[in-house]
C-alpha positions in Angstrom: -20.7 -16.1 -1.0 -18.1 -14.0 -2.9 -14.5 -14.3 -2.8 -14.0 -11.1 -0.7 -16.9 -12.1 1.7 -15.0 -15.6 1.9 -11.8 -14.0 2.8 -13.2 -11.8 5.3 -15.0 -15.1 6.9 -11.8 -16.8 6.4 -10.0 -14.2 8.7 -12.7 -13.9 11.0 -12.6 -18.0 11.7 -8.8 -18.0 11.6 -7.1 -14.8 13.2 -3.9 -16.3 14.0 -3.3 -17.3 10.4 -2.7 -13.4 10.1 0.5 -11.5 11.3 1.8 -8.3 10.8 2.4 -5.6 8.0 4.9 -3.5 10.0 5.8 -3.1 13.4 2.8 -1.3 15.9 2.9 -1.4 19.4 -0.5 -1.6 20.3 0.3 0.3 24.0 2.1 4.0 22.7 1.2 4.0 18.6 -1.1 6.4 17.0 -1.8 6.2 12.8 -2.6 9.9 11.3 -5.4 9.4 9.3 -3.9 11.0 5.8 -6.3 13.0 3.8 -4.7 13.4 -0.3 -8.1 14.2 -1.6 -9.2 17.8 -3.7 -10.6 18.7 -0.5 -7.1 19.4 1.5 -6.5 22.6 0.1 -2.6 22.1 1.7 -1.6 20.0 -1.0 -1.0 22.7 -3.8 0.4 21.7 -6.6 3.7 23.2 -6.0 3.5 21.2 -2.7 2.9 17.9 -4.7 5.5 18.7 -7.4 8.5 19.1 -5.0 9.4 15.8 -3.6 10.9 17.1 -0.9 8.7 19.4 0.3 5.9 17.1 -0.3 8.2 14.3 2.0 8.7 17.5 5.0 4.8 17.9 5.0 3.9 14.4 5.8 6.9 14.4 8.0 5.2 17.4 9.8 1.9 15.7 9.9 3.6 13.0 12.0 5.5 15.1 14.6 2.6 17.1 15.1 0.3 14.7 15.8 2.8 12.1 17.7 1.9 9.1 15.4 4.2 6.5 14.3 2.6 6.3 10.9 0.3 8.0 8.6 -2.3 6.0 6.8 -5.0 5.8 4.1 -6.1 5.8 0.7 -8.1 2.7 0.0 -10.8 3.6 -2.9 -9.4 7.1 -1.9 -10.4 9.5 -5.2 -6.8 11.6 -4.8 -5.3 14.9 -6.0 -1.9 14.0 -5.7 -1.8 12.1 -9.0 -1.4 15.1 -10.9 2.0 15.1 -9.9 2.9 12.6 -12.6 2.1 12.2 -16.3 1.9 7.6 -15.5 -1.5 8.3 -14.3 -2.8 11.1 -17.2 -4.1 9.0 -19.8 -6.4 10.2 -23.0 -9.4 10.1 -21.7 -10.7 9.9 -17.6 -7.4 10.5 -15.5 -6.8 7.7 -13.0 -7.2 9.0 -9.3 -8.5 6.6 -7.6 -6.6 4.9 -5.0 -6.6 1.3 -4.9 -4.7 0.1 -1.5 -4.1 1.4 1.1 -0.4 3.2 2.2 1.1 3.7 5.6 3.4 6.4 5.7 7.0 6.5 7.6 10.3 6.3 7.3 12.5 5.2 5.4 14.2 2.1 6.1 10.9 0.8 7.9 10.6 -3.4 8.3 8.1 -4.6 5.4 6.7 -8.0 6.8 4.8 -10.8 5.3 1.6 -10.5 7.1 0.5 -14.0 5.8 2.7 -17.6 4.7 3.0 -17.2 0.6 5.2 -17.4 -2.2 6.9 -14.5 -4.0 4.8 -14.8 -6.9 6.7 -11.8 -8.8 8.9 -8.9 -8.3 10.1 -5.6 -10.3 11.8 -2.3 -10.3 8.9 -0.1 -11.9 11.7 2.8 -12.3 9.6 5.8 -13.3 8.6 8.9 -12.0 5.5 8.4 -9.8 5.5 4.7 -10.3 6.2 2.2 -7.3 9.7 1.6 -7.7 10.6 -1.8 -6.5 7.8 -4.0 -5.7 7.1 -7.5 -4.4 3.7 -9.7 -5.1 3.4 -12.5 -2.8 0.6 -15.1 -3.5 -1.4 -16.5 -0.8 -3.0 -20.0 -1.4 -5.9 -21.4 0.7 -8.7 -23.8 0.2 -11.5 -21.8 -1.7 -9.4 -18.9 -2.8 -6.3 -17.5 -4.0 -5.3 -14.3 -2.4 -2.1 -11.5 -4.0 -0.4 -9.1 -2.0 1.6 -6.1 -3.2 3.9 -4.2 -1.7 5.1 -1.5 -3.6 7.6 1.7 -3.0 10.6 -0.4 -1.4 14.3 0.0 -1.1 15.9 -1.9 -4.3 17.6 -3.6 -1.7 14.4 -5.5 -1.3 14.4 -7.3 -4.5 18.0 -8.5 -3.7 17.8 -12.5 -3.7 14.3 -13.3 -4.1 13.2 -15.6 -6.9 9.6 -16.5 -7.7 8.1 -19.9 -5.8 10.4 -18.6 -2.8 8.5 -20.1 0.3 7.7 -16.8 2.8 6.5 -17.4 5.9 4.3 -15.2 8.2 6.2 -12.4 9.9 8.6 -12.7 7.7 10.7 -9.0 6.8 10.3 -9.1 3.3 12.0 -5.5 2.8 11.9 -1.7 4.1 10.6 1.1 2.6 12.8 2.8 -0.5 13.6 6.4 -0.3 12.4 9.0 -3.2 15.3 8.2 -4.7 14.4 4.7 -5.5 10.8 4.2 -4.9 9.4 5.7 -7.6 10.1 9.8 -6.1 7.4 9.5 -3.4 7.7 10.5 0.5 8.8 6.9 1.9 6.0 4.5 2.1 4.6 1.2 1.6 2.1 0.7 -0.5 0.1 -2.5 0.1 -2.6 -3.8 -1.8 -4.7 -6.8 -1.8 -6.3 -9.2 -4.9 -8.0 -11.9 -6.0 -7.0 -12.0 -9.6 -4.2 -10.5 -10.8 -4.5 -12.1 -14.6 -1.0 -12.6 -16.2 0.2 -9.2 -14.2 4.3 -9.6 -13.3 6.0 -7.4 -10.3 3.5 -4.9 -11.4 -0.3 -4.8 -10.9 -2.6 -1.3 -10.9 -2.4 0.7 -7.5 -4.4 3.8 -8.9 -7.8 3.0 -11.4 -10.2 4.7 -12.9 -13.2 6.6 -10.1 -16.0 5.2 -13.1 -14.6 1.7 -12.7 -15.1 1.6 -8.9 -17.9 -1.2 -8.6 -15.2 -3.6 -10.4 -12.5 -2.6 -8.5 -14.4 -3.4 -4.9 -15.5 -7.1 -6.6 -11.4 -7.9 -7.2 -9.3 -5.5 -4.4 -10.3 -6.5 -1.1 -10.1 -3.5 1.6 -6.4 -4.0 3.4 -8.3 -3.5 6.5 -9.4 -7.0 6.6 -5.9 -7.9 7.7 -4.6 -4.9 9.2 -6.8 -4.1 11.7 -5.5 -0.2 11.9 -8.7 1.0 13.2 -8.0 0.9 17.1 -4.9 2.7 16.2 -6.2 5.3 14.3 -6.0 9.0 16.0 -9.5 10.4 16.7 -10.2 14.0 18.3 -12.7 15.3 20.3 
């Protein structure tokens, strides 16, 4: 059995272990299912390289639809990277999304959706990066587990120190505006690993599409914990 396979059997046997990412009322909220791929021909690049407008669009995908948040992205192969020379390497580009994001505003309550320890933190101040992030790490019998949460109000990094205990449910910070978290709309970013190597505050949220089959072996699908899918708009 893999790591990810024991995870996902870990969750399965133990769903009370597992809390919450941010707050969803199971009764009135709806997720927009956010597509950032080449084949939405709404994200132009003059869309993508105005902040602001980019922020009003996703905005605009909310009201329209009446959802709480908009979500997506995991092993997502994106356009909107072009938006930022971080991810336009020599060689392949990187466009391929690695987590998974949940899109609202900001301010929203980041929780702890499983007990940890902060295992690192960082302001990644640059244009298109995360901005302030947290890694929390995740101990259980067979397995080490990481979670990142990246795109956060700096606020969020205020009084943490690595080894803090966190427990589940725990607010560990709220999303950053675009003028802290790394000039994105506001939203979290939130990834999951089973190896992070000697990676501080900062771990990959964006690879390379040729390096996929690695990627699935090491970054679990968020989905394991967050159990979106019932909340997820369908149309007929």
């Amino acid at each position: 059995m893999t790591a990810i396979e024991k995870l996902a059997a870990y969750v399965k046997e133990n769903p009370a272990t597992f809390g919450k990412v941010v707050d969803l009322d199971p009764v009135y909220d709806k997720l927009y299912p956010l597509d950032l791929t080449l084949s939405n021909t709404e994200l132009t690049p003059e869309l993508l390289a105005d902040t602001a407008a980019f922020s009003e669009w996703v905005n605009q995908c909310l009201a329209v639809n009446k959802c709480r948040y908009a979500i997506g992205g995991y092993m997502e192969h994106r356009a909107v990277y072009t938006r930022s020379q971080l991810f336009n390497a020599e060689g392949e580009p990187r466009r391929l999304h690695l987590g998974v994001d949940i899109w609202g505003p900001a301010g929203t309550i980041v929780y702890a959706p499983v007990a940890g320890t902060i295992h690192s933190f960082a302001d990644n101040n640059h244009f298109g990066d995360y901005g302030p992030t947290i890694i929390l790490q995740h101990q259980f019998t067979e397995f080490t587990l990481y979670s990142l949460y990246g795109h956060l109000s700096r606020k969020s990094l205020e009084g943490l120190h690595n080894g803090m205990v966190i427990q589940k449910n725990q607010p560990i910070g709220t999303f950053g505006d675009a003028g802290e978290n790394g000039s994105w709309p506001p939203h979290l970013h939130f990834q999951l690993m089973l190896n992070i190597g000697d990676a501080r505050g900062d771990y990959p949220g964006v690879g390379y599409y040729s390096r996929l089959s690695e990627y699935e072996q090491n970054i679990p699908d968020p989905e394991v914990i967050l159990n979106f899918a019932p909340y997820v708009q369908t149309w007929a």
